[in-house]
Biopython code that builds the backbone (N, CA, C, O; Angstrom):
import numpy as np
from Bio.PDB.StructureBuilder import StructureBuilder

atoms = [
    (1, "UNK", "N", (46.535, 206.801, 119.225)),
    (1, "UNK", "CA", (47.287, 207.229, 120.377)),
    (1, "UNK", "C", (47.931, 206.051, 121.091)),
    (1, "UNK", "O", (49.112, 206.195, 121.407)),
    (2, "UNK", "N", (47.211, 204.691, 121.448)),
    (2, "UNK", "CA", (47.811, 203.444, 121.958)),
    (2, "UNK", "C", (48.290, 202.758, 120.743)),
    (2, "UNK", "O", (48.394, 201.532, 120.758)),
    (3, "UNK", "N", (48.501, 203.237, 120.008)),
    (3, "UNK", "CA", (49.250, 202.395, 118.830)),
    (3, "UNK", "C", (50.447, 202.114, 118.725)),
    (3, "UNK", "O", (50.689, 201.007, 118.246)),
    (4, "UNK", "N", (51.679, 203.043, 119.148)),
    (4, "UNK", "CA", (52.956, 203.484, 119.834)),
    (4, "UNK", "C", (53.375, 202.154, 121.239)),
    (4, "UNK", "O", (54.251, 201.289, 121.249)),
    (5, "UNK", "N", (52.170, 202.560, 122.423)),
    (5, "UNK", "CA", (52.287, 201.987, 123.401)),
    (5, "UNK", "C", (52.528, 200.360, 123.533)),
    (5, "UNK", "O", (51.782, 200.005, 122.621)),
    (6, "UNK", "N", (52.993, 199.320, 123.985)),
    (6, "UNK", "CA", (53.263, 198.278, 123.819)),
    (6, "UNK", "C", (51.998, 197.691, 125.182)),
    (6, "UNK", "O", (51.396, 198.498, 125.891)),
    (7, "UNK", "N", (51.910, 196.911, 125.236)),
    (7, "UNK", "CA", (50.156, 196.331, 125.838)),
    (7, "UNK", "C", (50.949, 195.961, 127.387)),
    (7, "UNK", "O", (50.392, 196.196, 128.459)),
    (8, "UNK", "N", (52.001, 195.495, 127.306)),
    (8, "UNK", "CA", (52.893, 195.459, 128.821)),
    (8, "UNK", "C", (53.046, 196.484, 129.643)),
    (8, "UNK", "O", (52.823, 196.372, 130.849)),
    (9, "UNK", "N", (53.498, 197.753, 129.009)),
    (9, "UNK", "CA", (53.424, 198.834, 129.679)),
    (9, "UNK", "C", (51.666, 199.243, 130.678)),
    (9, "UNK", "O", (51.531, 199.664, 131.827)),
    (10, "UNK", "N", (50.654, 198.908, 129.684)),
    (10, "UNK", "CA", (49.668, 199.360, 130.488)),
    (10, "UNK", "C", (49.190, 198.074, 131.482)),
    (10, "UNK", "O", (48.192, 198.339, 132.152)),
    (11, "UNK", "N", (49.776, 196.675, 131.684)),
    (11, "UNK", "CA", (49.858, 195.926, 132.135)),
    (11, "UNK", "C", (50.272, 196.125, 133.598)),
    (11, "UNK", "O", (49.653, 195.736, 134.588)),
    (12, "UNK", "N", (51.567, 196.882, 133.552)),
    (12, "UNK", "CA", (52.995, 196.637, 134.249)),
    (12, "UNK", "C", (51.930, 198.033, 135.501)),
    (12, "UNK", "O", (51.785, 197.991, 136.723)),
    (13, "UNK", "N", (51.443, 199.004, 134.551)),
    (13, "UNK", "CA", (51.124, 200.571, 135.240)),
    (13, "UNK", "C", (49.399, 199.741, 136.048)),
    (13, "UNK", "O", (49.092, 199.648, 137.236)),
    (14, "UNK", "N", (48.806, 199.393, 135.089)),
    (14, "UNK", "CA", (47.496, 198.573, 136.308)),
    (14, "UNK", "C", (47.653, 197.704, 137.262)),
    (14, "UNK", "O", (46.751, 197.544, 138.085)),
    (15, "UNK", "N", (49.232, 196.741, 137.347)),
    (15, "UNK", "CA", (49.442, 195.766, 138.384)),
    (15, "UNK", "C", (49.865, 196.223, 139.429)),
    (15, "UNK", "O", (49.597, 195.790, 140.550)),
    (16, "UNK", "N", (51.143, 197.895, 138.952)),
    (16, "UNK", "CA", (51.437, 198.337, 140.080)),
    (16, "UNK", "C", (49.910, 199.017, 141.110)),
    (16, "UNK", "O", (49.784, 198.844, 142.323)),
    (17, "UNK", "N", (48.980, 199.728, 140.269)),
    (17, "UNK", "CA", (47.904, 200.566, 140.627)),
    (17, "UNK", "C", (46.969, 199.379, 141.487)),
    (17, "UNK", "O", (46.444, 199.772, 142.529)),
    (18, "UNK", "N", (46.810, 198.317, 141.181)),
    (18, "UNK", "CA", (46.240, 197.182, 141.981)),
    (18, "UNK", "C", (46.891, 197.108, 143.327)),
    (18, "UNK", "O", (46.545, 197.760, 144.312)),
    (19, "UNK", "N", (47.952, 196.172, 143.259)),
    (19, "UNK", "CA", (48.971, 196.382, 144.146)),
    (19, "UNK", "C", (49.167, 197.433, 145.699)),
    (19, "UNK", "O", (49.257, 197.030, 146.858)),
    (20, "UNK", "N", (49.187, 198.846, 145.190)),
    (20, "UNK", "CA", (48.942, 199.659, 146.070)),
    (20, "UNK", "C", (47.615, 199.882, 146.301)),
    (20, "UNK", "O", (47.354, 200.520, 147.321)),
    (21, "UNK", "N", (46.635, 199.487, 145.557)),
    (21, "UNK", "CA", (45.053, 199.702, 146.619)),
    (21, "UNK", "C", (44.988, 198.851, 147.250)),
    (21, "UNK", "O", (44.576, 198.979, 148.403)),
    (22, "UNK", "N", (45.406, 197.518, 146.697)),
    (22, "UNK", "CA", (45.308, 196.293, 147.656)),
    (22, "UNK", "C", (46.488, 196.281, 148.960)),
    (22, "UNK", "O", (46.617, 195.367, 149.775)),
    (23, "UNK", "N", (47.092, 197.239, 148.918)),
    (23, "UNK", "CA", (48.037, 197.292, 150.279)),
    (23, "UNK", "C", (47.951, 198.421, 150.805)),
    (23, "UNK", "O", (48.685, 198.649, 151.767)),
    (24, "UNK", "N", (47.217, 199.247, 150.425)),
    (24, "UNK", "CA", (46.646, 200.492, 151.419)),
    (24, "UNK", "C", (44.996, 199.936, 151.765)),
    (24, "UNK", "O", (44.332, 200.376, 152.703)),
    (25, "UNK", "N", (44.655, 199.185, 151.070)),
    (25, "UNK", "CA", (43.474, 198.986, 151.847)),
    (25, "UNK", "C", (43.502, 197.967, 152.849)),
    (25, "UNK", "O", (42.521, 197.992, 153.592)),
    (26, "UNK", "N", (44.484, 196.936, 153.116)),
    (26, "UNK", "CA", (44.687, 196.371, 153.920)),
    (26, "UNK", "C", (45.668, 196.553, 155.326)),
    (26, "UNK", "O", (45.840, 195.770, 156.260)),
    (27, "UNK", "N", (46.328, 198.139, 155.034)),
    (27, "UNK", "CA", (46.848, 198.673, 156.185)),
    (27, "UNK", "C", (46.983, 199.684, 156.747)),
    (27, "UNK", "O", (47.702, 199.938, 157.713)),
    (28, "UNK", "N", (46.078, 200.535, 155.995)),
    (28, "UNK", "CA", (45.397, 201.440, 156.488)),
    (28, "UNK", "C", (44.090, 201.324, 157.317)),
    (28, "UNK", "O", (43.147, 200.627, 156.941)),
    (29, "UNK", "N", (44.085, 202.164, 158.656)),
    (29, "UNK", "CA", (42.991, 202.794, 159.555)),
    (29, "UNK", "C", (42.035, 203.079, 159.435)),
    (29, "UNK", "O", (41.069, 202.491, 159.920)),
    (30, "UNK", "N", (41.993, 204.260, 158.624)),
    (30, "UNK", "CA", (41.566, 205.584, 158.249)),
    (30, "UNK", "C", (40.241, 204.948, 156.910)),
    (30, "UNK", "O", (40.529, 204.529, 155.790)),
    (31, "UNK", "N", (38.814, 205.071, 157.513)),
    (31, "UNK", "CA", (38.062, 204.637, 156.700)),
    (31, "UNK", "C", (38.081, 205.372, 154.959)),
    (31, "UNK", "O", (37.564, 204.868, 153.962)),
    (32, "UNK", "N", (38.987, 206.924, 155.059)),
    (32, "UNK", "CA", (38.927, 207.386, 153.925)),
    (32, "UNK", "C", (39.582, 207.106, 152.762)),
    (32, "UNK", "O", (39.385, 207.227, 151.553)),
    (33, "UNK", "N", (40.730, 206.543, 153.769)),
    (33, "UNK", "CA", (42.228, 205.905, 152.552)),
    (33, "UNK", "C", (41.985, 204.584, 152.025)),
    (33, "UNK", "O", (42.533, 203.984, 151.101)),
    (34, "UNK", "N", (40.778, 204.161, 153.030)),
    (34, "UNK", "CA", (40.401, 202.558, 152.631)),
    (34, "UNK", "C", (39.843, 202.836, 151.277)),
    (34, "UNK", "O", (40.511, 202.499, 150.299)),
    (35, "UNK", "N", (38.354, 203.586, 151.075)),
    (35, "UNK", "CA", (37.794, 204.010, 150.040)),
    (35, "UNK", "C", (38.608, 204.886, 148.954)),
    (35, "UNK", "O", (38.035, 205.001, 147.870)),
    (36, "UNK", "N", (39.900, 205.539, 149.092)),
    (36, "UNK", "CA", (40.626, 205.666, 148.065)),
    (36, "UNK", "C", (41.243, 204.297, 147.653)),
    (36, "UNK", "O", (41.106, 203.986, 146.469)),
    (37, "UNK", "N", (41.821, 203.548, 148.373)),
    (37, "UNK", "CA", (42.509, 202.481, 148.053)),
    (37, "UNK", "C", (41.529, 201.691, 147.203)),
    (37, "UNK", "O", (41.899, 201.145, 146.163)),
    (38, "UNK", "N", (40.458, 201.639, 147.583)),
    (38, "UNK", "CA", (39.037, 200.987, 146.745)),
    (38, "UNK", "C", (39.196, 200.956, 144.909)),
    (38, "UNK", "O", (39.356, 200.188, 143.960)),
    (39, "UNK", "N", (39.029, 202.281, 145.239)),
    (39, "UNK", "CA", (38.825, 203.401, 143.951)),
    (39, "UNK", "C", (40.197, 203.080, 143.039)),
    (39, "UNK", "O", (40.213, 202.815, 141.837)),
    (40, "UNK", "N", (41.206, 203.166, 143.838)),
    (40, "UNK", "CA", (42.390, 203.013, 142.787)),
    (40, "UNK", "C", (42.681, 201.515, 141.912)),
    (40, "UNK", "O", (43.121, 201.360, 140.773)),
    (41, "UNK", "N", (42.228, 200.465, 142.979)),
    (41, "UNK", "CA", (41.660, 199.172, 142.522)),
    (41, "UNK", "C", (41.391, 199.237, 141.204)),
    (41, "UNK", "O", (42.175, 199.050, 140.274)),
    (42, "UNK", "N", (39.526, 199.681, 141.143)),
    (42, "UNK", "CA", (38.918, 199.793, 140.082)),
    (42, "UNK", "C", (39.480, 200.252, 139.016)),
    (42, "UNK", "O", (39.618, 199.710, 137.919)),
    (43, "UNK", "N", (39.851, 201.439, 139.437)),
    (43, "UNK", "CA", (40.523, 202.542, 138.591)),
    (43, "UNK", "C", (41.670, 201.700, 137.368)),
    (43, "UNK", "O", (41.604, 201.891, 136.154)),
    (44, "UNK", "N", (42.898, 200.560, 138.210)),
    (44, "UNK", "CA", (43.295, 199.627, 137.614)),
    (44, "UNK", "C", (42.689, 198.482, 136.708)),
    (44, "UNK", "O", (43.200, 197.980, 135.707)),
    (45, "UNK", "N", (41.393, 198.172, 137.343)),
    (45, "UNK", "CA", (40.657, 197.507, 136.077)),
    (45, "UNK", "C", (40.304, 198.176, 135.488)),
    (45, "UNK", "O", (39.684, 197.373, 134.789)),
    (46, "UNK", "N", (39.977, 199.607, 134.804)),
    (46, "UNK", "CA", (39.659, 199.833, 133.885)),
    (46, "UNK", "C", (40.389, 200.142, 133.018)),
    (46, "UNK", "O", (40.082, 200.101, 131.827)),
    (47, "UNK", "N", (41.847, 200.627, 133.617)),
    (47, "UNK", "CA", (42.762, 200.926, 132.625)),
    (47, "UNK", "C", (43.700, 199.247, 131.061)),
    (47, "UNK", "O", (44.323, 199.160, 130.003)),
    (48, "UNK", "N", (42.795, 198.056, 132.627)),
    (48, "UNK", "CA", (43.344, 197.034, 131.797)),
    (48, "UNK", "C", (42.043, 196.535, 130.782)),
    (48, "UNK", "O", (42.171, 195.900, 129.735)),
    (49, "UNK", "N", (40.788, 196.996, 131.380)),
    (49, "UNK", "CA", (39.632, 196.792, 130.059)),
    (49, "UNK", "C", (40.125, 197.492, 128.864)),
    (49, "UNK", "O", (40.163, 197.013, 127.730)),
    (50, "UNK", "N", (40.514, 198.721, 129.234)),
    (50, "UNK", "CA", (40.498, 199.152, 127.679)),
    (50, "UNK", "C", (41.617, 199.084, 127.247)),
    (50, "UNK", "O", (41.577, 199.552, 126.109)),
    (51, "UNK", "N", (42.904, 198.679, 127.564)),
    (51, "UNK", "CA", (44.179, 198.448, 126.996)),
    (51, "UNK", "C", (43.525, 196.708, 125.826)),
    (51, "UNK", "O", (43.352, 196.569, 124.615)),
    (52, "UNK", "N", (43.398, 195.963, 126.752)),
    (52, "UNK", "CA", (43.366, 194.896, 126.174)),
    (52, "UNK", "C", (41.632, 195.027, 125.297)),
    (52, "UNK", "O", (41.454, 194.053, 124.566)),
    (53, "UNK", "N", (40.757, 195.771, 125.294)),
    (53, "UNK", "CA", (39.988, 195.896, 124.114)),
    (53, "UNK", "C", (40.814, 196.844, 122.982)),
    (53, "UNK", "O", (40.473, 196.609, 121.823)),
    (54, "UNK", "N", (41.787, 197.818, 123.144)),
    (54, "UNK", "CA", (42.207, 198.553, 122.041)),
    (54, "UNK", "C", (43.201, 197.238, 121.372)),
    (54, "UNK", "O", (43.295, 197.130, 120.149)),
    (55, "UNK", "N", (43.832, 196.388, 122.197)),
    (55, "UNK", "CA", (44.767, 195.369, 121.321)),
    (55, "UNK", "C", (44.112, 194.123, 120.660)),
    (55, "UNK", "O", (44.475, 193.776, 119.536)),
    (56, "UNK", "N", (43.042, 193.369, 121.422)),
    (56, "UNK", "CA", (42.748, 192.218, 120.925)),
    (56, "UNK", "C", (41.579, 192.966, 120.206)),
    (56, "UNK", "O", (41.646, 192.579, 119.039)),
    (57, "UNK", "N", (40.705, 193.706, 120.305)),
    (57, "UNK", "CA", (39.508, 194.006, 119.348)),
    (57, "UNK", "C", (39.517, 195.686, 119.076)),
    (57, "UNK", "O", (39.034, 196.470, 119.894)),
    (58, "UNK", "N", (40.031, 196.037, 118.025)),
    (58, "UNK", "CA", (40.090, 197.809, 118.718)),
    (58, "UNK", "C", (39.277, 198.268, 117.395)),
    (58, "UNK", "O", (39.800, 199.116, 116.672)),
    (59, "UNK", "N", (38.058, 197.752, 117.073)),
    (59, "UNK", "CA", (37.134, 197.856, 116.178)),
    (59, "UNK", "C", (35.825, 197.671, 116.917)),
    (59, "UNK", "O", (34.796, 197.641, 116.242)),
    (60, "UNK", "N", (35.748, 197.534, 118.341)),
    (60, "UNK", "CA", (34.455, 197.360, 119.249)),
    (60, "UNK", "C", (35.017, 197.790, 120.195)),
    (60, "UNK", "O", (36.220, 198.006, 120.349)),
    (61, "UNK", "N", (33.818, 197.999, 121.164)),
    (61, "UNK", "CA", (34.345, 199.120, 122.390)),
    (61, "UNK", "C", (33.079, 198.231, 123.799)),
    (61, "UNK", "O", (32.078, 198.666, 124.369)),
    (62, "UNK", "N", (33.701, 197.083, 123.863)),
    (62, "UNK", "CA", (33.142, 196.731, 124.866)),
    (62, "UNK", "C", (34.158, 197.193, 125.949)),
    (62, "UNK", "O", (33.664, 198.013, 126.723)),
    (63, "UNK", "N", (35.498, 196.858, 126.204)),
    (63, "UNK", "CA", (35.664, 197.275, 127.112)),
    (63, "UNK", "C", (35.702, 198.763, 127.313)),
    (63, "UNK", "O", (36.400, 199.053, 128.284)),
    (64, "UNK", "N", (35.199, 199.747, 126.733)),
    (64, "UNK", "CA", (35.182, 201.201, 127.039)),
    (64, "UNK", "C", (33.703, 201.165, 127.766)),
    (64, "UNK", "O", (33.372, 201.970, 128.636)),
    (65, "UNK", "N", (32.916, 200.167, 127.301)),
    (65, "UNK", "CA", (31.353, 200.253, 127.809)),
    (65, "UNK", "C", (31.416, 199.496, 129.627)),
    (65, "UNK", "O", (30.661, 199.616, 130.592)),
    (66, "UNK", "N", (32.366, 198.933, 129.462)),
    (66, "UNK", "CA", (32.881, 197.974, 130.883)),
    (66, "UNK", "C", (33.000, 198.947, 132.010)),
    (66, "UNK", "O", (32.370, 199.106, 133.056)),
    (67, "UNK", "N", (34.292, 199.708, 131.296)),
    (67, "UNK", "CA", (35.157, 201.247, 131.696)),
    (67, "UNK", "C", (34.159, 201.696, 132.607)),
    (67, "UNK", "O", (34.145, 201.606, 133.835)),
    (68, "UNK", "N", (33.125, 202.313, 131.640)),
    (68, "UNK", "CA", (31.950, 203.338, 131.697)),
    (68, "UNK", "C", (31.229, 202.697, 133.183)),
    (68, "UNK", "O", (31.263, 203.181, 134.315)),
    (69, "UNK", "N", (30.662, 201.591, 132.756)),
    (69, "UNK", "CA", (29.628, 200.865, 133.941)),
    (69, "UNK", "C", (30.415, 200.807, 135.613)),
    (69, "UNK", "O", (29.723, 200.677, 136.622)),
    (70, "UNK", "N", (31.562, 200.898, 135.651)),
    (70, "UNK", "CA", (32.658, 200.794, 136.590)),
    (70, "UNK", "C", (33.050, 201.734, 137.077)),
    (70, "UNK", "O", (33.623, 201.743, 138.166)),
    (71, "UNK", "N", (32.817, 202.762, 136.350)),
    (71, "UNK", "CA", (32.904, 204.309, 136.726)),
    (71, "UNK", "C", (31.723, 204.353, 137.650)),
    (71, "UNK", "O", (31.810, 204.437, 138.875)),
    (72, "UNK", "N", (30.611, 204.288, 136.956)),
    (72, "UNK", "CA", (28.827, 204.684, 137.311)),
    (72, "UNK", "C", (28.995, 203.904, 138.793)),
    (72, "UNK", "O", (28.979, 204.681, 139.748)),
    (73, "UNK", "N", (29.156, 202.472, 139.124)),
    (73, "UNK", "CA", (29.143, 201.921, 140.125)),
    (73, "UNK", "C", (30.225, 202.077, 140.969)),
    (73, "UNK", "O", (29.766, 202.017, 142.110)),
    (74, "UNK", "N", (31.591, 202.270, 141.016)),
    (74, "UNK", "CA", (32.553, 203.242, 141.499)),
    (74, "UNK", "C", (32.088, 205.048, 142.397)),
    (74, "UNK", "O", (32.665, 205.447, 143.408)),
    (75, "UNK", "N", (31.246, 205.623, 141.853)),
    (75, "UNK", "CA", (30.895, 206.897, 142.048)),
    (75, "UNK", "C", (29.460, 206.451, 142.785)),
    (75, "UNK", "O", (29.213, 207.423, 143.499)),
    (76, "UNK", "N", (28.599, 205.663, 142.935)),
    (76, "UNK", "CA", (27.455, 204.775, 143.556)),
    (76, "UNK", "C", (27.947, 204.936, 144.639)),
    (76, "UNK", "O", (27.711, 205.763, 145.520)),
    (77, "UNK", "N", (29.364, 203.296, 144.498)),
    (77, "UNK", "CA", (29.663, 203.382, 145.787)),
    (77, "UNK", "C", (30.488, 204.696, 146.580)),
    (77, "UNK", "O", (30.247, 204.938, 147.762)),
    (78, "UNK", "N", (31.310, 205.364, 145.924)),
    (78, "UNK", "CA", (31.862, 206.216, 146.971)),
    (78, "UNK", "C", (30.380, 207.078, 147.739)),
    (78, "UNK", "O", (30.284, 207.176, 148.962)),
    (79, "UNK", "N", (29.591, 207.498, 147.021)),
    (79, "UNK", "CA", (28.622, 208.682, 147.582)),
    (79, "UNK", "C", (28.000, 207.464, 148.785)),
    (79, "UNK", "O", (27.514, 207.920, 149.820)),
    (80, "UNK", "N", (28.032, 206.395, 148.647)),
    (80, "UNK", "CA", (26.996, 205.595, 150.012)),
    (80, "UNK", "C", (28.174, 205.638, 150.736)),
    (80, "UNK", "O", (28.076, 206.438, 151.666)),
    (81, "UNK", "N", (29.539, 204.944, 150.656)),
    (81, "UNK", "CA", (30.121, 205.315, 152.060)),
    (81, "UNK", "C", (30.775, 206.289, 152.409)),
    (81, "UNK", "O", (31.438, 206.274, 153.446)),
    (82, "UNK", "N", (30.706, 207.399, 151.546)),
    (82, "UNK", "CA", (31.267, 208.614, 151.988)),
    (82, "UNK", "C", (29.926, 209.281, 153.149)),
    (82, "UNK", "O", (30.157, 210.289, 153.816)),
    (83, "UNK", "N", (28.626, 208.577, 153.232)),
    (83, "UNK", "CA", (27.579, 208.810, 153.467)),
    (83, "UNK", "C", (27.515, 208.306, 154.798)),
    (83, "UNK", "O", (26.982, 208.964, 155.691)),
    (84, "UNK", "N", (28.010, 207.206, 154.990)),
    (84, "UNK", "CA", (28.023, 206.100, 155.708)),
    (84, "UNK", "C", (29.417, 206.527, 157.248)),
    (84, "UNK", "O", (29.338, 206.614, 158.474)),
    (85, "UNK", "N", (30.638, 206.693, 156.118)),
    (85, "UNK", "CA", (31.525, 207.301, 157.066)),
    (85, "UNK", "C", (31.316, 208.467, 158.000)),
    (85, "UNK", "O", (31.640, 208.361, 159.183)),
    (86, "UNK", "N", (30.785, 209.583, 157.515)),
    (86, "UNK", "CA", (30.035, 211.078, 157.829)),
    (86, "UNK", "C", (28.782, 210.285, 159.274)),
    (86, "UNK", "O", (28.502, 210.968, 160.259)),
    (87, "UNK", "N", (28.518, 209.617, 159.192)),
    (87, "UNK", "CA", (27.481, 208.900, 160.569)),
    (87, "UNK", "C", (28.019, 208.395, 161.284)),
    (87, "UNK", "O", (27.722, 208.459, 162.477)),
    (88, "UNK", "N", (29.202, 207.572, 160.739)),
    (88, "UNK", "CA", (30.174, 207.094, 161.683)),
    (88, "UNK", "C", (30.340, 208.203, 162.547)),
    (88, "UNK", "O", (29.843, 208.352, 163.664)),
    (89, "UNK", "N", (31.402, 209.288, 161.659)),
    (89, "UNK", "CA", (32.126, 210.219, 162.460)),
    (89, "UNK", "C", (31.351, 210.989, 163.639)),
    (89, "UNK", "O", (31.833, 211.225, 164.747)),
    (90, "UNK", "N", (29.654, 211.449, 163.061)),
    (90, "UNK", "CA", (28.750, 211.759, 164.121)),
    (90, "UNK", "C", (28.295, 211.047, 165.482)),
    (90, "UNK", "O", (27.939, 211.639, 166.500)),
    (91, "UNK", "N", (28.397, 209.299, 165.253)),
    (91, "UNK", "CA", (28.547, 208.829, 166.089)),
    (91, "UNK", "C", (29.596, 208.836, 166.779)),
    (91, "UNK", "O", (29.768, 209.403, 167.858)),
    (92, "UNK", "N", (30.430, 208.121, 166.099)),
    (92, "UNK", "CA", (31.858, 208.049, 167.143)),
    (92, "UNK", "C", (33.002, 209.211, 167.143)),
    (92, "UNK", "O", (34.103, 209.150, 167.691)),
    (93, "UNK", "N", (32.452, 210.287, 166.384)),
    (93, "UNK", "CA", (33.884, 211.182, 166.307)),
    (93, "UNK", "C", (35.182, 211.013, 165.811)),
    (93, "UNK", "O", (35.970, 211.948, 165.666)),
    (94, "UNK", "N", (35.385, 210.036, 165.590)),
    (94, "UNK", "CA", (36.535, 209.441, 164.565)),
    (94, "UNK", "C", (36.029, 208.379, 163.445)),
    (94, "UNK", "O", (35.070, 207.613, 163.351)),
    (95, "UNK", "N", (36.902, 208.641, 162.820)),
    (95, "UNK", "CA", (36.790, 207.376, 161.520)),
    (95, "UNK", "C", (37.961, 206.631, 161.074)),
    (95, "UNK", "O", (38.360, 206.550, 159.913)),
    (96, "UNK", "N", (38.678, 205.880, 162.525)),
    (96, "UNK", "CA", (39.455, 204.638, 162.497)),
    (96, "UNK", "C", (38.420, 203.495, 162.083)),
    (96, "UNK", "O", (37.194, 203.391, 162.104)),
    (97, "UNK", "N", (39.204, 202.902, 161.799)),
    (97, "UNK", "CA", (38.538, 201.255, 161.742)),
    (97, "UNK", "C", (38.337, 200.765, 163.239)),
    (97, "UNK", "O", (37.392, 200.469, 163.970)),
    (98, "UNK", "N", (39.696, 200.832, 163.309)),
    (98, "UNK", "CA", (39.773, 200.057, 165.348)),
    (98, "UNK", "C", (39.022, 200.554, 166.264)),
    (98, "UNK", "O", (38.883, 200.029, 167.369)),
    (99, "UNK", "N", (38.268, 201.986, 165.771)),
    (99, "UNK", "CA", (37.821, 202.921, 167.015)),
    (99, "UNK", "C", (36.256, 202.505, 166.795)),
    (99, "UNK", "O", (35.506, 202.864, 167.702)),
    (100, "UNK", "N", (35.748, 201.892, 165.853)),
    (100, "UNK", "CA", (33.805, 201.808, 165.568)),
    (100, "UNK", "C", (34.065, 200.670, 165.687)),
    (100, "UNK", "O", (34.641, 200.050, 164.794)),
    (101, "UNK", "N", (33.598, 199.982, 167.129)),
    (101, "UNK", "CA", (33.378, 198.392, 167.234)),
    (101, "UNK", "C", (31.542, 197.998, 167.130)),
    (101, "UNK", "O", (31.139, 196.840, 167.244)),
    (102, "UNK", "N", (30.848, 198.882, 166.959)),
    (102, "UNK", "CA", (29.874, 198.726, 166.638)),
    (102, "UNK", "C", (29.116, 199.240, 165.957)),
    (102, "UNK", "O", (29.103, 200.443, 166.220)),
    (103, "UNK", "N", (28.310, 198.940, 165.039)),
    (103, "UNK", "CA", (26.821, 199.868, 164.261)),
    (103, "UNK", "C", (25.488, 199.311, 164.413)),
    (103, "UNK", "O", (24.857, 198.259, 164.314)),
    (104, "UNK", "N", (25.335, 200.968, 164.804)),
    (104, "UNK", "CA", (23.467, 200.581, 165.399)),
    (104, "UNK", "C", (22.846, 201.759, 165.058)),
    (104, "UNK", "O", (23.289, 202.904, 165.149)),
    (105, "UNK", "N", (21.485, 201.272, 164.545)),
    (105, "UNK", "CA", (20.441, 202.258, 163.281)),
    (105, "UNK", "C", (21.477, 202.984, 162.293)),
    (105, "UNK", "O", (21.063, 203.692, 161.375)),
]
sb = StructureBuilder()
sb.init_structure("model")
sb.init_model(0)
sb.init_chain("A")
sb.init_seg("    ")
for serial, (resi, resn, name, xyz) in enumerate(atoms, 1):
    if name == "N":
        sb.init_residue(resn, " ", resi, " ")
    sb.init_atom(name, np.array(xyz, "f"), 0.0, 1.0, " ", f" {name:<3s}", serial, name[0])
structure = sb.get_structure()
């Protein structure tokens, strides 16, 4: 199926996907868009683990095992601060960044 595909293209599609998590997570408010912006990050490294394991080694599958572990710790972290945000909001009623100047218990 990536045999067709040229290794730039999935290059060009993970730098843009970096790119925009790394600039929605740095200007966005909203603790939820931060943790999408997170996610889309990752989401970009994995698409470049397994591009560049299907081209330089596509007879081993480390980076699909990379993929995998990045997922598992990706889905870790969303459930703790989706956990985390939800206490916020009970405390402070919103979930700006600017609006929780403090955490306590």
């Amino acid at each position: 199926m990536l045999e067709g595909i040229p290794l730039i293209h999935f290059i060009i599609v993970a730098t843009i996907m970096f790119f925009v998590g790394i600039y929605g997570f740095l200007t966005r408010r909203n603790l939820i868009t931060i943790l999408m912006s997170t996610e889309l990050i990752l989401n970009s490294v994995n698409i470049n683990f397994v591009a560049f394991n299907k081209y330089l080694y596509p007879n081993q599958l480390e980076g699909h095992f990379f993929s995998v572990f990045i997922i598992a710790i990706a889905a870790a972290e969303a459930a703790v601060a989706i956990a985390i945000i939800i206490n916020i909001y009970r405390r402070f009623t919103t979930i700006n960044v600017e609006d929780v100047n403090q955490m306590k218990y």
